[in-house]
HTML snippet that shows the backbone in 3Dmol.js (N, CA, C, O; Angstrom):
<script src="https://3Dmol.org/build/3Dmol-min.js"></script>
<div id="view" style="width:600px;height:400px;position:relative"></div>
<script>
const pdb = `
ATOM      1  N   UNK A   1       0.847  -1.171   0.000  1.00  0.00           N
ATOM      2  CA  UNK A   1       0.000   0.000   0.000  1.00  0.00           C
ATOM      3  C   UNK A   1       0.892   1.233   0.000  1.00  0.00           C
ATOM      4  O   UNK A   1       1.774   1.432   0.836  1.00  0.00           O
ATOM      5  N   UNK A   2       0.528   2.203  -1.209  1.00  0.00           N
ATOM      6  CA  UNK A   2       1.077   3.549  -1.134  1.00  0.00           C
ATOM      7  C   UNK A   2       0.961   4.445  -0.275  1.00  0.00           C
ATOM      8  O   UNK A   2      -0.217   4.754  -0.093  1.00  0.00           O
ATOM      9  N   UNK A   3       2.252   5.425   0.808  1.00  0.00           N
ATOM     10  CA  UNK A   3       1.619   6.368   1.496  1.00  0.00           C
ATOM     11  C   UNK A   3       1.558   7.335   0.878  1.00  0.00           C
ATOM     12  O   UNK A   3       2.627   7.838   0.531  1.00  0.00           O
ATOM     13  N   UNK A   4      -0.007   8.137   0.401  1.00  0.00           N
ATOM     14  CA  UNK A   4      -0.223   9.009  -0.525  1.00  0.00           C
ATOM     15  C   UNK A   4      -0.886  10.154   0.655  1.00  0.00           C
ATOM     16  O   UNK A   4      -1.767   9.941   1.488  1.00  0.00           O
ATOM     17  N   UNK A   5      -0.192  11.300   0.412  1.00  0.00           N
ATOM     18  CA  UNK A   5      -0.454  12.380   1.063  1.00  0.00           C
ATOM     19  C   UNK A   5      -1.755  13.063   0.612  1.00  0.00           C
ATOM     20  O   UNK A   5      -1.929  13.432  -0.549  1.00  0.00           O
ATOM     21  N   UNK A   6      -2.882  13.248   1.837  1.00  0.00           N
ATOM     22  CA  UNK A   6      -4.222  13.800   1.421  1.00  0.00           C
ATOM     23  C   UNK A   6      -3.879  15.312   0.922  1.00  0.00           C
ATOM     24  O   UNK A   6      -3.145  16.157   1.435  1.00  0.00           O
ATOM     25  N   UNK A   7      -4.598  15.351  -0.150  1.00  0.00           N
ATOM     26  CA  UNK A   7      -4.642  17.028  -0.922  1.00  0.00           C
ATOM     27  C   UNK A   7      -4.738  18.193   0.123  1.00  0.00           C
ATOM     28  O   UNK A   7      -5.766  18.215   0.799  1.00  0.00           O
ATOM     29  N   UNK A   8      -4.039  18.914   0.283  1.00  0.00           N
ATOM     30  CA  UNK A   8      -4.202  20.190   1.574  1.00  0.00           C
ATOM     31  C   UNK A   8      -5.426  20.935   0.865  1.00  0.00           C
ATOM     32  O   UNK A   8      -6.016  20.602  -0.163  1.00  0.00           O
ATOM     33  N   UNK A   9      -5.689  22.263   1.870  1.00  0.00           N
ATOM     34  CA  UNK A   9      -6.809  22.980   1.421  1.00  0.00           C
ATOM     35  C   UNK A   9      -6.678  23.903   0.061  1.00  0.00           C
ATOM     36  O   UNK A   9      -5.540  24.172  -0.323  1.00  0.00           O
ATOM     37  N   UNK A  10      -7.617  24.308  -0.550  1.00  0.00           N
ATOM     38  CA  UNK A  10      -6.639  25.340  -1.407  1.00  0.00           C
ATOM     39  C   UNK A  10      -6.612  26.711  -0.811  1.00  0.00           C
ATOM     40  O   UNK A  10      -7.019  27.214   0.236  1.00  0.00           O
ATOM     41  N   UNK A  11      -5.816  27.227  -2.146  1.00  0.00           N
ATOM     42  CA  UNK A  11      -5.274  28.534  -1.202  1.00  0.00           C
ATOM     43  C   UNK A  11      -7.181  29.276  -1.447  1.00  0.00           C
ATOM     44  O   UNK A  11      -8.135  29.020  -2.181  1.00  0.00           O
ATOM     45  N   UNK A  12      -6.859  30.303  -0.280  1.00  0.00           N
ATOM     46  CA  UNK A  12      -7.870  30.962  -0.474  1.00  0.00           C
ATOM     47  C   UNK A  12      -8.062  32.267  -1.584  1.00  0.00           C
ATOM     48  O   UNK A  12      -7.322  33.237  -1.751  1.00  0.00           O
ATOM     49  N   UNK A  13      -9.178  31.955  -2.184  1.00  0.00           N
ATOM     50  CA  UNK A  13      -9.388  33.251  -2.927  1.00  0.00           C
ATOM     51  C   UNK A  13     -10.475  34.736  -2.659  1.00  0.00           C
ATOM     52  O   UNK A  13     -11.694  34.900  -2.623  1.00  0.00           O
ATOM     53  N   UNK A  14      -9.543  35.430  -2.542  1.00  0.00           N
ATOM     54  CA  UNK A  14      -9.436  36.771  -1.604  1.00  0.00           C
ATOM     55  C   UNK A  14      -9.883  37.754  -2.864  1.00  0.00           C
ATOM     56  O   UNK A  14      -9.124  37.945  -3.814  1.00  0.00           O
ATOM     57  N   UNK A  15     -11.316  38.410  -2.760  1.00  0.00           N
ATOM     58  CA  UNK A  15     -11.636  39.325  -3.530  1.00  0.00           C
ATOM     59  C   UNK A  15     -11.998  40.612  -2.609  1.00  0.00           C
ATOM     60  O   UNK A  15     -12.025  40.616  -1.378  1.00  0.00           O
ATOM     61  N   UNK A  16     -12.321  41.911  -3.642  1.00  0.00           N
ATOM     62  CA  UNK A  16     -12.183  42.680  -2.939  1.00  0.00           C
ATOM     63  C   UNK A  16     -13.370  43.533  -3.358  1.00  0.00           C
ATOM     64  O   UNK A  16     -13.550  43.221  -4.535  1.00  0.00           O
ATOM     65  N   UNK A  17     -14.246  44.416  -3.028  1.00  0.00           N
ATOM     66  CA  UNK A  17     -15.071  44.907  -3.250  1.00  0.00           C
ATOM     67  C   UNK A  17     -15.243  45.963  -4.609  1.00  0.00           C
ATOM     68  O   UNK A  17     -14.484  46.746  -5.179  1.00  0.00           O
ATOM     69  N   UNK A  18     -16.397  45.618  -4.761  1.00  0.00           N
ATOM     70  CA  UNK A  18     -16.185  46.465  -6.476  1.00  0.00           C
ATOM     71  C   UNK A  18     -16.424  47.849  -6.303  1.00  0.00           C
ATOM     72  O   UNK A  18     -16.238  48.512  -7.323  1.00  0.00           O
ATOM     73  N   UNK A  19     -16.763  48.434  -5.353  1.00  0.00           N
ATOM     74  CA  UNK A  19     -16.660  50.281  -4.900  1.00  0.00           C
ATOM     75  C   UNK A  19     -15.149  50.121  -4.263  1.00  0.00           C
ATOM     76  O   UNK A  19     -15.086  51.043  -3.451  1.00  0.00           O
ATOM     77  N   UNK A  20     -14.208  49.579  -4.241  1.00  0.00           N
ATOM     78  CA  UNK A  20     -12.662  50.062  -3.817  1.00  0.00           C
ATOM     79  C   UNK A  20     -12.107  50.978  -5.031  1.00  0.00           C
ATOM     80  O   UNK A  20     -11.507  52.039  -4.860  1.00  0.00           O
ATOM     81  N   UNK A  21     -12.471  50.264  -6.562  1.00  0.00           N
ATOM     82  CA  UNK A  21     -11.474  51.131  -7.139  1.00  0.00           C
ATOM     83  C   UNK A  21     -10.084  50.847  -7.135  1.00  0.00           C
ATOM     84  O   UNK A  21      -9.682  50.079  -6.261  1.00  0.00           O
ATOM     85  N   UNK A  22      -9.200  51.363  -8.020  1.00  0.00           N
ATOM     86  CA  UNK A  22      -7.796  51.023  -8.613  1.00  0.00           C
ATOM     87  C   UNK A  22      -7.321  52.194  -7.459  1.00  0.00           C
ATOM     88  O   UNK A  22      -6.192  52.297  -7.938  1.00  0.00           O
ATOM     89  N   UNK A  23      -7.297  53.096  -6.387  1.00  0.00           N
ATOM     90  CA  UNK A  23      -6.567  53.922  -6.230  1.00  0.00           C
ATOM     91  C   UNK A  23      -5.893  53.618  -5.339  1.00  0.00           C
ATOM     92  O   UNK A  23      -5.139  54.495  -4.917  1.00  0.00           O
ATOM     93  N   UNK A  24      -5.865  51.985  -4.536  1.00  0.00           N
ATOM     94  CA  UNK A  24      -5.546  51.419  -3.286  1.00  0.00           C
ATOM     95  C   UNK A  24      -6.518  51.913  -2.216  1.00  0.00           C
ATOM     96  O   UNK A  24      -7.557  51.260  -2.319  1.00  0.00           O
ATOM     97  N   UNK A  25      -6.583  52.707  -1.341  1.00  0.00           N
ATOM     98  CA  UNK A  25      -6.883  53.125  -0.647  1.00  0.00           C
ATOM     99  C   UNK A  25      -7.632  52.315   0.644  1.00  0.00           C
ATOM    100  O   UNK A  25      -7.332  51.122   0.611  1.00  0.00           O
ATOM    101  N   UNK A  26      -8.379  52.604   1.582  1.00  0.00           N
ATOM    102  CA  UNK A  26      -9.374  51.586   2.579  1.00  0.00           C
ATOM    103  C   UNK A  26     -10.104  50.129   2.075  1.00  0.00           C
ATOM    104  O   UNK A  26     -11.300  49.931   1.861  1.00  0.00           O
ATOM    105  N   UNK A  27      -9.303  49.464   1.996  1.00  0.00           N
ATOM    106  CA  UNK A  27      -9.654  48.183   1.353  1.00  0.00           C
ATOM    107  C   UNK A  27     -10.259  47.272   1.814  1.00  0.00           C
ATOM    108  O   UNK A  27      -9.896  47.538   2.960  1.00  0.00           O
ATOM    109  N   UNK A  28     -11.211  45.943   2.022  1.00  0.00           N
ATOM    110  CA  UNK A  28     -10.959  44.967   2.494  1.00  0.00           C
ATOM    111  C   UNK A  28     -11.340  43.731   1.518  1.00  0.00           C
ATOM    112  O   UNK A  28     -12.225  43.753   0.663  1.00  0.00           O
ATOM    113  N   UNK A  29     -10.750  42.987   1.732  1.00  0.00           N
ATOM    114  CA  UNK A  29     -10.602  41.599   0.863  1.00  0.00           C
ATOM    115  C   UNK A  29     -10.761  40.551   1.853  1.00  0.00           C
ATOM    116  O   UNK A  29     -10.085  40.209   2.824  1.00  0.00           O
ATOM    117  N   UNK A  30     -12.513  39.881   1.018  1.00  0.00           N
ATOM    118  CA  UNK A  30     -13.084  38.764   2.020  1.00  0.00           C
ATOM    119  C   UNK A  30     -12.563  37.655   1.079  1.00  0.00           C
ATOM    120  O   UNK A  30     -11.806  38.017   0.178  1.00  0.00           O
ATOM    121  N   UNK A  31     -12.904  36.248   1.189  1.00  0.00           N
ATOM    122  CA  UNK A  31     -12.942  35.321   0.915  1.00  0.00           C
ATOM    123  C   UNK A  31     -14.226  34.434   1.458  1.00  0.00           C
ATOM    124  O   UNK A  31     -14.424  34.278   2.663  1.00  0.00           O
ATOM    125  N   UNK A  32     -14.860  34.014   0.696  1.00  0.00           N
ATOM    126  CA  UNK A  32     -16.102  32.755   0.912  1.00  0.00           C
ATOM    127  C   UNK A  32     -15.777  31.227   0.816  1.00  0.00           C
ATOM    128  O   UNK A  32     -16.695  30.416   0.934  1.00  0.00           O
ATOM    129  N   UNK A  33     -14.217  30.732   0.559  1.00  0.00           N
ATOM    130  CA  UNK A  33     -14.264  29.531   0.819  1.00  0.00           C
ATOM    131  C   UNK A  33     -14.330  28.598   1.728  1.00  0.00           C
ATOM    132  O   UNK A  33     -14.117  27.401   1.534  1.00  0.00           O
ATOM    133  N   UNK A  34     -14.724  29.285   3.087  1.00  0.00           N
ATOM    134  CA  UNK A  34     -14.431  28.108   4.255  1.00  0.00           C
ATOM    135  C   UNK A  34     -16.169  27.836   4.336  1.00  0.00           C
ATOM    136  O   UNK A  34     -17.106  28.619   4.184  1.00  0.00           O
ATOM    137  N   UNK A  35     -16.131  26.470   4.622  1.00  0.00           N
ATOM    138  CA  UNK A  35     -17.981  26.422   4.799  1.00  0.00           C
ATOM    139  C   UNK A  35     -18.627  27.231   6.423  1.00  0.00           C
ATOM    140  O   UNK A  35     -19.573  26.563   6.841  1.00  0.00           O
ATOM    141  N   UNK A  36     -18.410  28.074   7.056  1.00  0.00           N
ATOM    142  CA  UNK A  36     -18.598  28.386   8.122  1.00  0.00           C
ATOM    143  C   UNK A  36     -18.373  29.750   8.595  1.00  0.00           C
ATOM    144  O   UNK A  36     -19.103  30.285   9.429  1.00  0.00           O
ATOM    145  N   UNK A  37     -17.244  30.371   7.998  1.00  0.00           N
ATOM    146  CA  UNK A  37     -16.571  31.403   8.874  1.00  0.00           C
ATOM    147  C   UNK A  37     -16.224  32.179   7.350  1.00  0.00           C
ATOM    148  O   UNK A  37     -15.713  31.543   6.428  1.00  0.00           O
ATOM    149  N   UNK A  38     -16.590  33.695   7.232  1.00  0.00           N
ATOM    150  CA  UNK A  38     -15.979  34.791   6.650  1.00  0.00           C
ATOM    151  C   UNK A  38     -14.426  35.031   7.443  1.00  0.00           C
ATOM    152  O   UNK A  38     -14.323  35.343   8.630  1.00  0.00           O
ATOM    153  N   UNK A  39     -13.023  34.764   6.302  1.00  0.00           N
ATOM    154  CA  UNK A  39     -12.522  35.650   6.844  1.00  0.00           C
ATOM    155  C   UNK A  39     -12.236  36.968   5.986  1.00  0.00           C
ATOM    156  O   UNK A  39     -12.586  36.992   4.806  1.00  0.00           O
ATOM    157  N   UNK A  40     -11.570  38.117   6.603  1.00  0.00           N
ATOM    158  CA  UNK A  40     -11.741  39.373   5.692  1.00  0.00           C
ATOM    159  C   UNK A  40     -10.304  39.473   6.490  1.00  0.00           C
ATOM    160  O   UNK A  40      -9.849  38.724   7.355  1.00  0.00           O
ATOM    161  N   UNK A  41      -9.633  40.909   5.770  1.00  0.00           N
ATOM    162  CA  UNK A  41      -8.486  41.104   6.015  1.00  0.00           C
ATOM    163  C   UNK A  41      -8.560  42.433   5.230  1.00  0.00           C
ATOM    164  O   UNK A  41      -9.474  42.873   4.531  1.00  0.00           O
ATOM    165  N   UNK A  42      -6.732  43.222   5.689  1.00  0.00           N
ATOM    166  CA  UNK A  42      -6.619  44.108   4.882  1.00  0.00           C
ATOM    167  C   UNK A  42      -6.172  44.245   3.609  1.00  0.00           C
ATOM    168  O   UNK A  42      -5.086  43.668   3.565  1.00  0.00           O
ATOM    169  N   UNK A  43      -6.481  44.781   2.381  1.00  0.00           N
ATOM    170  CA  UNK A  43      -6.224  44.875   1.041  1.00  0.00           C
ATOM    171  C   UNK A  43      -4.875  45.080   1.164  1.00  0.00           C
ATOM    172  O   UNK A  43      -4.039  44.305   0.700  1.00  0.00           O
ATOM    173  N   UNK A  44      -4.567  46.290   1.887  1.00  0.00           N
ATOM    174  CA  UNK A  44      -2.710  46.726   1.928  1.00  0.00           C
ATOM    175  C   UNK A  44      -1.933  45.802   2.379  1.00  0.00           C
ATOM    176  O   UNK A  44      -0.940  45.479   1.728  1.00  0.00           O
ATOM    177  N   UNK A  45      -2.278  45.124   3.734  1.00  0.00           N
ATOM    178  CA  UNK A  45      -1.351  44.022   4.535  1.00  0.00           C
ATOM    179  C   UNK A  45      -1.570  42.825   4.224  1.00  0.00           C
ATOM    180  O   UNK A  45      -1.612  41.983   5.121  1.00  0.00           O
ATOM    181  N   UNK A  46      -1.762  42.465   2.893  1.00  0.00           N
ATOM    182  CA  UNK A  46      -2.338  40.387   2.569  1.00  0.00           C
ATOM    183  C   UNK A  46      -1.779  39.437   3.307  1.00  0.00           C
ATOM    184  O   UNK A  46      -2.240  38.296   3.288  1.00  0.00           O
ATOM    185  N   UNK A  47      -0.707  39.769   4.060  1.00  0.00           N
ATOM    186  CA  UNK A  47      -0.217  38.635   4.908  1.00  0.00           C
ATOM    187  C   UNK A  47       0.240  39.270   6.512  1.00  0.00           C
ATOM    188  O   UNK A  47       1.040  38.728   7.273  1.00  0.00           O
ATOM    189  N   UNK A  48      -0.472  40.492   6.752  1.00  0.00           N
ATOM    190  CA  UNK A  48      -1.043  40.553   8.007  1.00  0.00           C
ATOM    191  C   UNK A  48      -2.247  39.903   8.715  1.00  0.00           C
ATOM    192  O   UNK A  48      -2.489  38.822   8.179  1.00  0.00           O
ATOM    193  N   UNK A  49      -3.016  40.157   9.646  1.00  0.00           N
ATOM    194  CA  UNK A  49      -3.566  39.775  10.202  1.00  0.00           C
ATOM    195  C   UNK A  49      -5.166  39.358   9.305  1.00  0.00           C
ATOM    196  O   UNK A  49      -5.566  39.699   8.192  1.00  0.00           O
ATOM    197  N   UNK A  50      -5.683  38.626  10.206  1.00  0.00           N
ATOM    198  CA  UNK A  50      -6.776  38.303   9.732  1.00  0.00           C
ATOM    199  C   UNK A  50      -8.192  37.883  10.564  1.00  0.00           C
ATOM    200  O   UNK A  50      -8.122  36.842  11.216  1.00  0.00           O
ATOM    201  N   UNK A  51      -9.077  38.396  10.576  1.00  0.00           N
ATOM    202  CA  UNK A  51     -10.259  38.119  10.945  1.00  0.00           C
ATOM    203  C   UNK A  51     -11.305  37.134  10.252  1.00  0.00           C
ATOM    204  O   UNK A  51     -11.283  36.760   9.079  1.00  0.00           O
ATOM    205  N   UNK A  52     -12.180  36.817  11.196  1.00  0.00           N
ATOM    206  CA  UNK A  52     -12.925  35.642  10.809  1.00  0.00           C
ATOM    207  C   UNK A  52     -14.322  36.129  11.083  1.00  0.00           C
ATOM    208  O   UNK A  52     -14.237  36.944  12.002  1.00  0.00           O
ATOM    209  N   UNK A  53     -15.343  36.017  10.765  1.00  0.00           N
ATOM    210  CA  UNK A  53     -16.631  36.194  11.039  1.00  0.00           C
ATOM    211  C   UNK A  53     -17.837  35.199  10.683  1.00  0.00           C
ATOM    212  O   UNK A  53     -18.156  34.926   9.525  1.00  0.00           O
ATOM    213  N   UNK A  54     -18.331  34.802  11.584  1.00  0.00           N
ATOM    214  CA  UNK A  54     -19.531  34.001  10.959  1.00  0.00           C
ATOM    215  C   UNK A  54     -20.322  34.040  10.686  1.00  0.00           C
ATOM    216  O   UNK A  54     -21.142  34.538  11.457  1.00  0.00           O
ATOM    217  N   UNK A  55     -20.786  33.546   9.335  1.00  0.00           N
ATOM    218  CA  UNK A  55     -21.326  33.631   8.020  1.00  0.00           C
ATOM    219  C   UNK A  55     -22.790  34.473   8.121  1.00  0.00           C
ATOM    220  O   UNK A  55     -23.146  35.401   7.394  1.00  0.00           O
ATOM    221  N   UNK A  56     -23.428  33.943   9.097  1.00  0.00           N
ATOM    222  CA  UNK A  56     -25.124  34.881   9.886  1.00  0.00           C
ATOM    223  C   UNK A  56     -24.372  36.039   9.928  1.00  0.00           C
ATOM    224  O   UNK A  56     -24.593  36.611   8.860  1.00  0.00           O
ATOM    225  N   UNK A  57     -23.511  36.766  10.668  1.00  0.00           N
ATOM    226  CA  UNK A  57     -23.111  37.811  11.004  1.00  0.00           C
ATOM    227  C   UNK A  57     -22.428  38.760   9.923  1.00  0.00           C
ATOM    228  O   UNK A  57     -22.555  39.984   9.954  1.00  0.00           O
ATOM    229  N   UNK A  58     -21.794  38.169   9.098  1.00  0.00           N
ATOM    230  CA  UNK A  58     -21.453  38.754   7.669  1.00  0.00           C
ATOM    231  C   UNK A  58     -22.330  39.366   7.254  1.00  0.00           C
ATOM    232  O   UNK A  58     -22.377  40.567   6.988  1.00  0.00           O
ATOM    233  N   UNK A  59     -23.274  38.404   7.147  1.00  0.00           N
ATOM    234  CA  UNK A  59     -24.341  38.562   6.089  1.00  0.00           C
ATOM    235  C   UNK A  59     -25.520  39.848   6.739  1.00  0.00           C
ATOM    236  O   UNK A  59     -26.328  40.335   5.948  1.00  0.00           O
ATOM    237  N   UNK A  60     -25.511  40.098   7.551  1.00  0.00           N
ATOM    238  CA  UNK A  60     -26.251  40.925   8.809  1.00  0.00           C
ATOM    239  C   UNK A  60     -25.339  42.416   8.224  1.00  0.00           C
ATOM    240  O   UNK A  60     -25.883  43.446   7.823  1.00  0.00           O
ATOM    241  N   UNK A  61     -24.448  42.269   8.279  1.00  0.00           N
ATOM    242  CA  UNK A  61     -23.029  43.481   8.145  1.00  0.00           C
ATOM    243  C   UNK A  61     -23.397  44.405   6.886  1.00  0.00           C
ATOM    244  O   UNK A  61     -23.741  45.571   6.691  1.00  0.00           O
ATOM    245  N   UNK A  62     -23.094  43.061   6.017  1.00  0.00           N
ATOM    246  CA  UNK A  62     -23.406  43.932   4.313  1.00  0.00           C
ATOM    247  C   UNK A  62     -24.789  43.853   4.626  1.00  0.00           C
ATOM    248  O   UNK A  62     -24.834  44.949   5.186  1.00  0.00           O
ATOM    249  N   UNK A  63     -25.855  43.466   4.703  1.00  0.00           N
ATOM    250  CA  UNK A  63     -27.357  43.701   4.639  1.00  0.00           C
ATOM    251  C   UNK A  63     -26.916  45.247   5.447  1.00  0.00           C
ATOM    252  O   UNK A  63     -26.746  46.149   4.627  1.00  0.00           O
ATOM    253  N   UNK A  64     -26.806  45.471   6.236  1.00  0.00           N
ATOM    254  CA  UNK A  64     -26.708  46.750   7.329  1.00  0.00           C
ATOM    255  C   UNK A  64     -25.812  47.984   6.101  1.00  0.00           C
ATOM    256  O   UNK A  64     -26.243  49.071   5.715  1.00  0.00           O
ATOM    257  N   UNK A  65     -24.806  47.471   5.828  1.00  0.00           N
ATOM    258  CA  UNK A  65     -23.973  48.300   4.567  1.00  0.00           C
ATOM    259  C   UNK A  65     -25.149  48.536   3.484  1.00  0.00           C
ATOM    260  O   UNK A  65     -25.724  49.624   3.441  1.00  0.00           O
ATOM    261  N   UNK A  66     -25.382  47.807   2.883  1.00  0.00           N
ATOM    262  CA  UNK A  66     -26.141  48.252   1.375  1.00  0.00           C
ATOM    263  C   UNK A  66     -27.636  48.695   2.255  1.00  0.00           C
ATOM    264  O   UNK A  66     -28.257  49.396   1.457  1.00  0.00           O
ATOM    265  N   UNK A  67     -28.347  48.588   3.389  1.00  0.00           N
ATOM    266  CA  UNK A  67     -29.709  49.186   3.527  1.00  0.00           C
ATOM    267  C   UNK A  67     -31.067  48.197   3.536  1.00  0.00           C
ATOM    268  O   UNK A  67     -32.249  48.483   3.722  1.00  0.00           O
ATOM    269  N   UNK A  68     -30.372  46.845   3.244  1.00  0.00           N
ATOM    270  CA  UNK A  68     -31.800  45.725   2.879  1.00  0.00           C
ATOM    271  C   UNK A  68     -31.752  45.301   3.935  1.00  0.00           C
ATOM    272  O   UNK A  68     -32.086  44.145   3.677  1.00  0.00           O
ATOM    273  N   UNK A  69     -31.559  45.322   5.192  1.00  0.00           N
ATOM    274  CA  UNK A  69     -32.239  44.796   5.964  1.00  0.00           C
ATOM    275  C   UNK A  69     -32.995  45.303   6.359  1.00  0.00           C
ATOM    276  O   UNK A  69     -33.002  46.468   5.961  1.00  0.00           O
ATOM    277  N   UNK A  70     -34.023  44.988   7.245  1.00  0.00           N
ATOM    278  CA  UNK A  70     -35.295  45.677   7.623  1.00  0.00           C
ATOM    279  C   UNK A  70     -35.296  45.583   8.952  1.00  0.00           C
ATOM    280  O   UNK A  70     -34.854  44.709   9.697  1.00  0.00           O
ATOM    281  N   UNK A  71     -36.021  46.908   9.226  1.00  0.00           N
ATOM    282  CA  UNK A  71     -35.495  46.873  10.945  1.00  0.00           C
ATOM    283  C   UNK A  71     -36.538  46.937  11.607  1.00  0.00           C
ATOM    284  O   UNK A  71     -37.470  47.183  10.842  1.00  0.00           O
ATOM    285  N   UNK A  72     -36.935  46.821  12.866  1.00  0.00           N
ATOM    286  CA  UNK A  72     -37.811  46.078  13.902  1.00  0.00           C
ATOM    287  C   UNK A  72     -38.062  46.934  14.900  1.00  0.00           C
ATOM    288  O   UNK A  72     -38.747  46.579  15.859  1.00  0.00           O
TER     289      UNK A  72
END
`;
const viewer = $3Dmol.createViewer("view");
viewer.addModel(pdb, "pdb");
viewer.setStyle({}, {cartoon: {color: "spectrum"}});
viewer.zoomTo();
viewer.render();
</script>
């Protein structure tokens, strides 16, 4: 029997919002590949730090950003 090494995760793909614009500036770059957890980070620092958020709560964030949620 072969010891065959299981496939690691892939890398994550880190997009960035389509109101940022080419000028750099206040960035953030999420990623949606983990089944559970948003993480987001900074556009300038890609291999600084990083935050995680879960996925209800994301989604609560931008609803609150763009205005569609409805409030109570």
């Amino acid at each position: 029997m072969r010891n065959t090494p299981e496939p690691g995760p892939h890398p994550a793909a880190w997009r960035k919002s389509t109101y940022s614009g080419g000028s750099g500036g206040n960035c953030l770059e999420v990623t949606d590949t983990h089944p559970s957890l948003i993480p987001v980070r900074d556009s300038k620092t890609p291999l600084g730090p990083t935050l995680a958020f879960r996925r209800e709560a994301w989604s609560t964030f931008v609803e609150d950003l763009k205005g569609t949620r409805s409030r109570t």
